[in-house]
Structure formats: C-alpha cells, structure tokens
ChimeraX commands (.cxc) that place a marker at each C-alpha (Angstrom):
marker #1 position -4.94,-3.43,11.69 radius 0.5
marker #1 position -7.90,-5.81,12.31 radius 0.5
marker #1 position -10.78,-6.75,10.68 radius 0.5
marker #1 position -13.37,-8.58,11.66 radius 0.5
marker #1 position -16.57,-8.84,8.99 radius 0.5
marker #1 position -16.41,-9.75,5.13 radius 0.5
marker #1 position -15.49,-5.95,3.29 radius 0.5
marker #1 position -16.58,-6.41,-0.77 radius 0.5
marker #1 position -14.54,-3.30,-2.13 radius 0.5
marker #1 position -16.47,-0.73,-3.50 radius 0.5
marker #1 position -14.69,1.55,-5.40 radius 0.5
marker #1 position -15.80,5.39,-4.65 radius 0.5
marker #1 position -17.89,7.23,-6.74 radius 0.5
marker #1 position -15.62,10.28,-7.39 radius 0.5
marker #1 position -12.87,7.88,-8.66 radius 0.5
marker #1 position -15.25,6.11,-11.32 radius 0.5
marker #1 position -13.33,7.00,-14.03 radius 0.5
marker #1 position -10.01,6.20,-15.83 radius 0.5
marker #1 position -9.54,10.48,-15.95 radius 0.5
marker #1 position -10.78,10.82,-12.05 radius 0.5
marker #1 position -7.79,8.12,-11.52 radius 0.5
marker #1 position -5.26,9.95,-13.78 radius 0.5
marker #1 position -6.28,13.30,-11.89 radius 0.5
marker #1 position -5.54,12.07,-8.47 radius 0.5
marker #1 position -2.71,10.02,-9.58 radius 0.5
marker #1 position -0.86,12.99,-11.27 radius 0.5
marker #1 position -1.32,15.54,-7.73 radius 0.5
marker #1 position 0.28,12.42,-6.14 radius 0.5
marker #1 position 3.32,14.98,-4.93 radius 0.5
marker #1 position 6.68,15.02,-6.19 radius 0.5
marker #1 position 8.77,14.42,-3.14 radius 0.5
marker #1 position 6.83,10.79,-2.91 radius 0.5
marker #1 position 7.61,10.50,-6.33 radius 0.5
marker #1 position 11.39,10.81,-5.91 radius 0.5
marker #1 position 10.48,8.11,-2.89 radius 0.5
marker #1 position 8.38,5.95,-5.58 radius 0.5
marker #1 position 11.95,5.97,-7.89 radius 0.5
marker #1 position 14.17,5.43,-4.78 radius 0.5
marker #1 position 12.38,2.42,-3.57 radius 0.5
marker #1 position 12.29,1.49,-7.36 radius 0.5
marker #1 position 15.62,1.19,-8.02 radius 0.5
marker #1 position 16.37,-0.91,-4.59 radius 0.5
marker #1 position 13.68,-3.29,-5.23 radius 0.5
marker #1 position 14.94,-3.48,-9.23 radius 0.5
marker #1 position 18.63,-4.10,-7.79 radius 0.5
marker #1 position 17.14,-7.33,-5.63 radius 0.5
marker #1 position 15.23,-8.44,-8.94 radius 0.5
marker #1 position 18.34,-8.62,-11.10 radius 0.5
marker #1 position 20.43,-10.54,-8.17 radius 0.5
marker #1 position 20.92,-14.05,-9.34 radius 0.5
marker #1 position 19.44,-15.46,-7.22 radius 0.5
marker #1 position 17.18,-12.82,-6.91 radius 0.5
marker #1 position 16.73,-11.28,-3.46 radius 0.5
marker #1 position 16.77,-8.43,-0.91 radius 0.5
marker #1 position 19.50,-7.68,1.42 radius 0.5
marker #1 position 18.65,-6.90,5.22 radius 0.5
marker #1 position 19.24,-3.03,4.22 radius 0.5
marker #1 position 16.81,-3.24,0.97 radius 0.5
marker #1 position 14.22,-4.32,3.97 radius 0.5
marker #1 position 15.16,-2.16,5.69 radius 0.5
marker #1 position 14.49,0.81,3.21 radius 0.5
marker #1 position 11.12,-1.36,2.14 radius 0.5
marker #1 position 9.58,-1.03,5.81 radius 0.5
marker #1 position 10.96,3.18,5.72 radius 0.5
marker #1 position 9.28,3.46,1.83 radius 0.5
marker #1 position 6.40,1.68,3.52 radius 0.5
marker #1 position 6.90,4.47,6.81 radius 0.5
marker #1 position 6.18,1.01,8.62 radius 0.5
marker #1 position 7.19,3.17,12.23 radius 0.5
marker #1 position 5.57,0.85,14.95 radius 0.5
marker #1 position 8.08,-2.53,13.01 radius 0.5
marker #1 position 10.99,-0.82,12.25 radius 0.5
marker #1 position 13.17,-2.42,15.47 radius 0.5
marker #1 position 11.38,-6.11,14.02 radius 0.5
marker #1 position 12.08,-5.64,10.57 radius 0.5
marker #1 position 15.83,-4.39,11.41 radius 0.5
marker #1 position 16.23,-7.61,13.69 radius 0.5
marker #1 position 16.18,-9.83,11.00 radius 0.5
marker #1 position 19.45,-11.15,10.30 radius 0.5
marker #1 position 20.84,-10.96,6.60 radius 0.5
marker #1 position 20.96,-14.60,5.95 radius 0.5
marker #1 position 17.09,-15.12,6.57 radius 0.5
marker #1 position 16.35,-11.95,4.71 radius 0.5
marker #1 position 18.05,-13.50,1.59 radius 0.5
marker #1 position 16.47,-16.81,2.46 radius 0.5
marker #1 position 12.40,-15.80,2.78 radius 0.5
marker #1 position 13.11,-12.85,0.33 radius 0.5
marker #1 position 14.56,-15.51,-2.39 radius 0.5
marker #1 position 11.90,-17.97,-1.38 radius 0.5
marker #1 position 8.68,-15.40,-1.98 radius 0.5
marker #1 position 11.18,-14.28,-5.62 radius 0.5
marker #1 position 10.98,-18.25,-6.74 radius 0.5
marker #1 position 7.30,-18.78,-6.05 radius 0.5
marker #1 position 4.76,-19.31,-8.43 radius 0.5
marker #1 position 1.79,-18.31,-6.87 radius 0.5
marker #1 position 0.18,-15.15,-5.32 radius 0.5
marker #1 position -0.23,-17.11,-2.13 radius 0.5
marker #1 position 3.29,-18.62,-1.74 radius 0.5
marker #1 position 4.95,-15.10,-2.63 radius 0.5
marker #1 position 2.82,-13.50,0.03 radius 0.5
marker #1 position 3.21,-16.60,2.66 radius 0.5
marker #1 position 7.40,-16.53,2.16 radius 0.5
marker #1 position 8.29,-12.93,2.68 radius 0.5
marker #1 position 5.78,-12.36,5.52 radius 0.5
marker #1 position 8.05,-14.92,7.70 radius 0.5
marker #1 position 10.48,-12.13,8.10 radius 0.5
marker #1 position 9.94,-10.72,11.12 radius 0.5
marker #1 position 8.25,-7.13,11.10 radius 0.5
marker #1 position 6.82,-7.50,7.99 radius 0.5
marker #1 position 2.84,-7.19,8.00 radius 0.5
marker #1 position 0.45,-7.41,4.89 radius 0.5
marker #1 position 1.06,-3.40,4.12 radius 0.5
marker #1 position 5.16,-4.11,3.73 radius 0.5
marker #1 position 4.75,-7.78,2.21 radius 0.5
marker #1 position 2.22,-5.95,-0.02 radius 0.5
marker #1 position 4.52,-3.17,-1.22 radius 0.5
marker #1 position 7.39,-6.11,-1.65 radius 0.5
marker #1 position 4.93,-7.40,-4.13 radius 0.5
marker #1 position 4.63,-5.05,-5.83 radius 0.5
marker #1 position 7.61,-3.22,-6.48 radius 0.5
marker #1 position 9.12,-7.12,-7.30 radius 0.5
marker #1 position 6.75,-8.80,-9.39 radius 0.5
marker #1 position 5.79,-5.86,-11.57 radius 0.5
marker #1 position 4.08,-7.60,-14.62 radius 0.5
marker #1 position 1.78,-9.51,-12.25 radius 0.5
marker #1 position -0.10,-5.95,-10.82 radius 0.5
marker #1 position 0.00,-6.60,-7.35 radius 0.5
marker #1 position -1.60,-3.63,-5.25 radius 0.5
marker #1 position -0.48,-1.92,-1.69 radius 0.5
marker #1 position -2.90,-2.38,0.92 radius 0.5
marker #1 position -3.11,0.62,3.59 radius 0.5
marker #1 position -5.91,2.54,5.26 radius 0.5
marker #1 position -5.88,4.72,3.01 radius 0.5
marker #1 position -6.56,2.74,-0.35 radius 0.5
marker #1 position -8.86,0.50,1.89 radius 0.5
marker #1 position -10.83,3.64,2.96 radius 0.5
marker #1 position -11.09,4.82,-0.99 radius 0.5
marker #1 position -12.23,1.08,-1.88 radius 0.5
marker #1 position -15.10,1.77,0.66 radius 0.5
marker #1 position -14.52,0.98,4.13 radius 0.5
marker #1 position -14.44,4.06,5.82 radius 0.5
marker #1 position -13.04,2.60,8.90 radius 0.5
marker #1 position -9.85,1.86,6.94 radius 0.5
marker #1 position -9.21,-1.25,8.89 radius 0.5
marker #1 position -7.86,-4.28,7.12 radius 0.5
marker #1 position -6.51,-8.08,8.50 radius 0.5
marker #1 position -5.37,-10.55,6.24 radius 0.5
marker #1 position -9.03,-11.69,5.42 radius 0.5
marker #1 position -9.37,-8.51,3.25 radius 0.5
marker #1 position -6.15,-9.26,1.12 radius 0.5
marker #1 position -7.58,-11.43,-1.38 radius 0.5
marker #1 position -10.92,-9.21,-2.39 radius 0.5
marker #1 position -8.60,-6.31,-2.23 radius 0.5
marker #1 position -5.76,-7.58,-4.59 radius 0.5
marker #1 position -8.89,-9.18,-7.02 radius 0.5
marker #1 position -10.80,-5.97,-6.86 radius 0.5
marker #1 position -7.61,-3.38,-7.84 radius 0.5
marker #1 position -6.51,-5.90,-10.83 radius 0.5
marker #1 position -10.41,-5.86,-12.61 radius 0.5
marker #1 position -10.29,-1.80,-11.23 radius 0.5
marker #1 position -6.72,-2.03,-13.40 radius 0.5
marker #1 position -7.81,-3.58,-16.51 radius 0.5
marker #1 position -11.04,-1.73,-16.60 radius 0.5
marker #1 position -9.73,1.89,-16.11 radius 0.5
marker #1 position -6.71,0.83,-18.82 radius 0.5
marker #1 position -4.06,2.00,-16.18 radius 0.5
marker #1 position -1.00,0.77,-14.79 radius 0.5
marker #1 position -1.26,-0.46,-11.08 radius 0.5
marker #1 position 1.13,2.23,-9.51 radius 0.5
marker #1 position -0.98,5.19,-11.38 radius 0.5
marker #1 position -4.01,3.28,-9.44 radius 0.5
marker #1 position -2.05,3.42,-6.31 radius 0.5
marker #1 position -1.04,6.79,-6.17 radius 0.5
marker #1 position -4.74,7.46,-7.09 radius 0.5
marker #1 position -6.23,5.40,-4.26 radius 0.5
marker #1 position -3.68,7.11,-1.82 radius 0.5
marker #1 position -4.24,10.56,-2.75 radius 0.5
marker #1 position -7.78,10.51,-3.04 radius 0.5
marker #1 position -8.17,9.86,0.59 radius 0.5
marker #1 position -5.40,12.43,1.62 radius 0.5
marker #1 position -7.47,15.07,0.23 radius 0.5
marker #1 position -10.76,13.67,1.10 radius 0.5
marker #1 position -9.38,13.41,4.94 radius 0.5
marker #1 position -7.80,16.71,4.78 radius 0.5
marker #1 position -11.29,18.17,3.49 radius 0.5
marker #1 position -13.36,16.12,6.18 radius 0.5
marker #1 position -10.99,17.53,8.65 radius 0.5
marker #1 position -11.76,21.03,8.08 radius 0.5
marker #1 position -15.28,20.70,8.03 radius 0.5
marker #1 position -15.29,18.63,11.64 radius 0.5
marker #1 position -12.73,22.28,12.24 radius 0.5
marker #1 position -15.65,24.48,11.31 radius 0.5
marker #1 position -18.48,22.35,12.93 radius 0.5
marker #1 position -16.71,22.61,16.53 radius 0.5
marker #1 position -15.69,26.03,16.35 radius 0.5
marker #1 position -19.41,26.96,15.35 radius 0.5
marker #1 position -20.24,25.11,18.59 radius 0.5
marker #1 position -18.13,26.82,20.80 radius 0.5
marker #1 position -19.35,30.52,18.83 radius 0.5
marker #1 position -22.99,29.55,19.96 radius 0.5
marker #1 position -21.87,28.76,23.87 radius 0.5
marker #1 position -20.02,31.71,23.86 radius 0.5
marker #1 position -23.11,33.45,23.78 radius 0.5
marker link #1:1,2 radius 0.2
marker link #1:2,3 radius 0.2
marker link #1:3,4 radius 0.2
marker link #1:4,5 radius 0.2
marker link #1:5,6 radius 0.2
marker link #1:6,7 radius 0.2
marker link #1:7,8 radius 0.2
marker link #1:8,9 radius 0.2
marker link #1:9,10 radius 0.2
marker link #1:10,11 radius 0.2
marker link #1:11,12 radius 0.2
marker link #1:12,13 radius 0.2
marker link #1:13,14 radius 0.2
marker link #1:14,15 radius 0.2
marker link #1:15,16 radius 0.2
marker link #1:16,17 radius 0.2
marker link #1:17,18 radius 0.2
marker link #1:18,19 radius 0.2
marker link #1:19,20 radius 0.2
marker link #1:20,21 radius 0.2
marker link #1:21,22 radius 0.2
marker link #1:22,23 radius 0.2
marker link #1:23,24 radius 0.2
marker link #1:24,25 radius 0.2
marker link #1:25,26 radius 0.2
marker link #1:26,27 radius 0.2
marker link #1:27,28 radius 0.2
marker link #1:28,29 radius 0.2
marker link #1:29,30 radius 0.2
marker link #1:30,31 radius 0.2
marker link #1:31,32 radius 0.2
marker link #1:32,33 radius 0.2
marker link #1:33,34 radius 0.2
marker link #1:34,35 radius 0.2
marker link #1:35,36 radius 0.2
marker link #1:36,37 radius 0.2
marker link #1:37,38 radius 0.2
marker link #1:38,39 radius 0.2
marker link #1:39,40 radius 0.2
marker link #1:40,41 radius 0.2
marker link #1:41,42 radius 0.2
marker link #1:42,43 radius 0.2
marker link #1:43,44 radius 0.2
marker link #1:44,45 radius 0.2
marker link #1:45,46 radius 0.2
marker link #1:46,47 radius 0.2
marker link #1:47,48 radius 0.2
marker link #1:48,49 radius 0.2
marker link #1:49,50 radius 0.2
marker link #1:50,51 radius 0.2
marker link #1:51,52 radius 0.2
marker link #1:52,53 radius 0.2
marker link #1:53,54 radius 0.2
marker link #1:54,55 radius 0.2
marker link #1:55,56 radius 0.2
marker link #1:56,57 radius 0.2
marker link #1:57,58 radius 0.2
marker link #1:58,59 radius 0.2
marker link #1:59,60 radius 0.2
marker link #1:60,61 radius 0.2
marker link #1:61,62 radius 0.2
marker link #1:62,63 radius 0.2
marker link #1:63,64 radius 0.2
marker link #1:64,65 radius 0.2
marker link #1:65,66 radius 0.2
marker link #1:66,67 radius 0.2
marker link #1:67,68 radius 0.2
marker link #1:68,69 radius 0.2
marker link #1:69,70 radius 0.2
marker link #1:70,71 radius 0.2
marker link #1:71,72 radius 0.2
marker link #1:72,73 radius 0.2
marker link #1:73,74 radius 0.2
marker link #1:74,75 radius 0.2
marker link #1:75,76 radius 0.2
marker link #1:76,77 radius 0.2
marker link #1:77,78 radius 0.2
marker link #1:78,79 radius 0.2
marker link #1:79,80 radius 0.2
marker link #1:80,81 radius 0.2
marker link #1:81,82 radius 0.2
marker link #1:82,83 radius 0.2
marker link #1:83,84 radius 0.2
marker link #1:84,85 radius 0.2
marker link #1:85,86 radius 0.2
marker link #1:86,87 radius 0.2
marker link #1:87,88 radius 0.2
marker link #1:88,89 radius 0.2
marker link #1:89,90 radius 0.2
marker link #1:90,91 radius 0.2
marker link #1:91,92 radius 0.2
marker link #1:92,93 radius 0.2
marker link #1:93,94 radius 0.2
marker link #1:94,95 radius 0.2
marker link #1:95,96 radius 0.2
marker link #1:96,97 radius 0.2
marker link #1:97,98 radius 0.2
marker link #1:98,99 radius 0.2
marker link #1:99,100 radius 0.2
marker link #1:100,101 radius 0.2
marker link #1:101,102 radius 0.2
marker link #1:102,103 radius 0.2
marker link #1:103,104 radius 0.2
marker link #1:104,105 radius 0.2
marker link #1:105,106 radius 0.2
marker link #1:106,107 radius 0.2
marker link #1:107,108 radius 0.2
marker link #1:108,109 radius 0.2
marker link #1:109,110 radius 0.2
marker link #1:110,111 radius 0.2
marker link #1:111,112 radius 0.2
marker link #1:112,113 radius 0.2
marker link #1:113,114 radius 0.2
marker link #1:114,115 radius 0.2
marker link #1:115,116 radius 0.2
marker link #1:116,117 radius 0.2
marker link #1:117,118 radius 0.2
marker link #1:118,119 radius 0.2
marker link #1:119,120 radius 0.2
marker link #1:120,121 radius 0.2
marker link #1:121,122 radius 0.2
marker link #1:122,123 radius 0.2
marker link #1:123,124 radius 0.2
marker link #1:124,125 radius 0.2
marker link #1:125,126 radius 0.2
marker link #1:126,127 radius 0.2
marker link #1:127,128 radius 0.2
marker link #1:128,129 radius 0.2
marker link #1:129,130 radius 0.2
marker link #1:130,131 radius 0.2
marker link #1:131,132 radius 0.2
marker link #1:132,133 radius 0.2
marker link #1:133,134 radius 0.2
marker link #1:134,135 radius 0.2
marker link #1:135,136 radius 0.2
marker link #1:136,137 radius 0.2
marker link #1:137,138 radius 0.2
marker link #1:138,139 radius 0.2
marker link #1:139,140 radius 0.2
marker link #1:140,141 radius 0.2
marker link #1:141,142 radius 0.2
marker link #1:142,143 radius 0.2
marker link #1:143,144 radius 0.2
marker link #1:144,145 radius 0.2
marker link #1:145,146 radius 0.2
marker link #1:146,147 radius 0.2
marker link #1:147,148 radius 0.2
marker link #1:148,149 radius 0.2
marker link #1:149,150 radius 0.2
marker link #1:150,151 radius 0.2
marker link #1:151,152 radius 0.2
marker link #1:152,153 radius 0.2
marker link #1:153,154 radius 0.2
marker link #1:154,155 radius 0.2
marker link #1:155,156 radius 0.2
marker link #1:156,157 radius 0.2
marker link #1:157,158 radius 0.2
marker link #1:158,159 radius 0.2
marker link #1:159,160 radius 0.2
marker link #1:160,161 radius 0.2
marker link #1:161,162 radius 0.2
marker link #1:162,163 radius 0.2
marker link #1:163,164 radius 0.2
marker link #1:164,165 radius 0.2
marker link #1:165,166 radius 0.2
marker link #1:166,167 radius 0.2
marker link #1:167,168 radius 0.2
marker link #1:168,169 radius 0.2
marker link #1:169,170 radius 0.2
marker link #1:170,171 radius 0.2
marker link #1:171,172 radius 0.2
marker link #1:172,173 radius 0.2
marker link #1:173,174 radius 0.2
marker link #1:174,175 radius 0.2
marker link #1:175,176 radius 0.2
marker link #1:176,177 radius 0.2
marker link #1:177,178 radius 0.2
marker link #1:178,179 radius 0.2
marker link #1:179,180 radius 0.2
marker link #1:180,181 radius 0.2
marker link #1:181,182 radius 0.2
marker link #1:182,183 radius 0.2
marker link #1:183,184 radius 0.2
marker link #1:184,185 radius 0.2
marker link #1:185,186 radius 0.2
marker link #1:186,187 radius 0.2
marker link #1:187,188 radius 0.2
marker link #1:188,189 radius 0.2
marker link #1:189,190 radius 0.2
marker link #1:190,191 radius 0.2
marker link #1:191,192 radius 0.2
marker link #1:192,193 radius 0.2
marker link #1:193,194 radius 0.2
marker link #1:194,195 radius 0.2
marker link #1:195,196 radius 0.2
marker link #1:196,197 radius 0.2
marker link #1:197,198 radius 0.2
marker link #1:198,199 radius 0.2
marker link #1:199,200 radius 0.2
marker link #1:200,201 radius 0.2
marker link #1:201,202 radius 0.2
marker link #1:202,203 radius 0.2
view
C-alpha cells in the first residue's frame, strides 16, 4: 500500500478512552486469539535461540499470522540461511530503525510483516502492527500506508499506549476490531441505501 501525503494520526473519537479500548479489545474473537498465542509461542521460541533468530518456517508462519496472501511465494523463497542471517541481524540491533531496516531485507516481507516481527520480538519496547485497518481507526479513512507513515504511526500508538495505561497488543486488537465492526456497519448501510434505490426505480 502507497501513500503519498503527510497522515498525522488521529485517533477516533469512539476509541477515546482507556474503557472504549478495553471494550473493543476484549470482542477481539477467540479464534484470533488462539492465532495471537500460536504466533506467540513461535516468535518466543526465535527469542530464546542463542543467537536469537527465526527459522525460514517461523517466517513462514509470521507472513500466514500476518495473512500476508499476495507475498507468501516471496517470503517462502527465502532460503534458511538468510532468514537466520537478517532475522539475527534486526534481533542484535539497537535501534527502531536498524531492527526495521534488517528484517525487511528478507524477501516478501513489507512494513505490515516486518511490523508484526517487531512486535511479537521486542515485546518490552511496544512496537505496533501497521495495517489498513489500524491506519483507518488512527484516521485515514483511505487505509493506505507506505513507509513514510511508519514513524508517526509507531510514535502515535506508544503516547496512545502510555496514555490509555494499556499494553500494546490490547491496543492492537482494539485498533483492529474497531474498524471490523465499523466496516461491517458502513457496509450495511451502503446495503440499505442501494436497495432503497432500486425500491424507488421499481416504481
């Protein structure tokens, strides 16, 4: 996904509260829950490797956590040497940008995998998942992102973090579902404004 202007996250007004967050967070479903603990426990495996670092399957089930469909033949081609390599490179580094920079020269993995790497591996430094959907509840309706976006988007879901006193997977989960429901809602009423169209031509 693209983007082409500056996007300063706005976080939406039904979510302005640590209990609005808790709310959506908790109807998160239970099925990606079980997912959430799978890809837990894969990414927890790679963090107590010495040296720590993902195999080419852990990618593998990263990019399928992730449901990255349109990489899965790119992120599959990577052989398991350079998966260890980048993987144990992004593991070592100190910085946000360096962790971000090393596992993104696998091939197949965009900013929403690298993201979810992130975050599942370097819990105690609150990374966030970038998608359309937690882009859309941060504001831009569009839900496109590029790699311009990441920065305001990780700064923006750490201060939304620390304000609303929650851990950053509750916040994900909330981001996520909010716009599931909020799309599924919108998409019913765009149901009921065509069908009243085609009622009045009927006529």
């Amino acid at each position: 996904m693209t983007s082409t202007s500056r996007w300063v996250p706005s976080l939406h007004e039904d979510l302005e509260s640590p209990e609005a967050i808790k709310r959506y967070a908790k109807r998160y479903s239970a099925f990606d829950l079980e997912k959430d603990s799978w890809i837990e426990s894969v990414i927890s495996e790679a963090r107590n490797r010495t040296p720590r670092h993902l195999t080419r399957f852990d990618l593998a089930c990263l990019g399928r956590w992730k449901m990255s469909h349109q990489n899965k033949d790119k992120i599959k081609s990577n052989r398991n040497g350079r998966v260890e390599r980048w993987s144990a490179s992004s593991f070592s580094a100190n910085t946000d940008e360096e962790r971000m920079a090393h596992i993104r020269e696998l091939e197949g993995v965009g900013l929403a995998v690298a993201s979810a790497f992130l975050h599942f591996a370097f819990p105690r430094d609150h990374y966030p998942i970038i998608d359309f959907r937690a882009v859309r509840s941060l504001g831009k309706e569009t839900g496109n992102y590029g790699d311009s976006d990441w920065p305001a988007f990780l700064k923006e879901c750490r201060c939304l973090r620390k304000r609303f006193k929650v851990d950053m997977r509750t916040l994900d989960r909330a981001l996520w579902q909010f716009d599931l429901e909020r799309d599924f809602c919108r998409q019913i009423a765009e149901d009921a404004k065509e069908l009243s169209r085609g009622d009045r031509n009927s006529f």
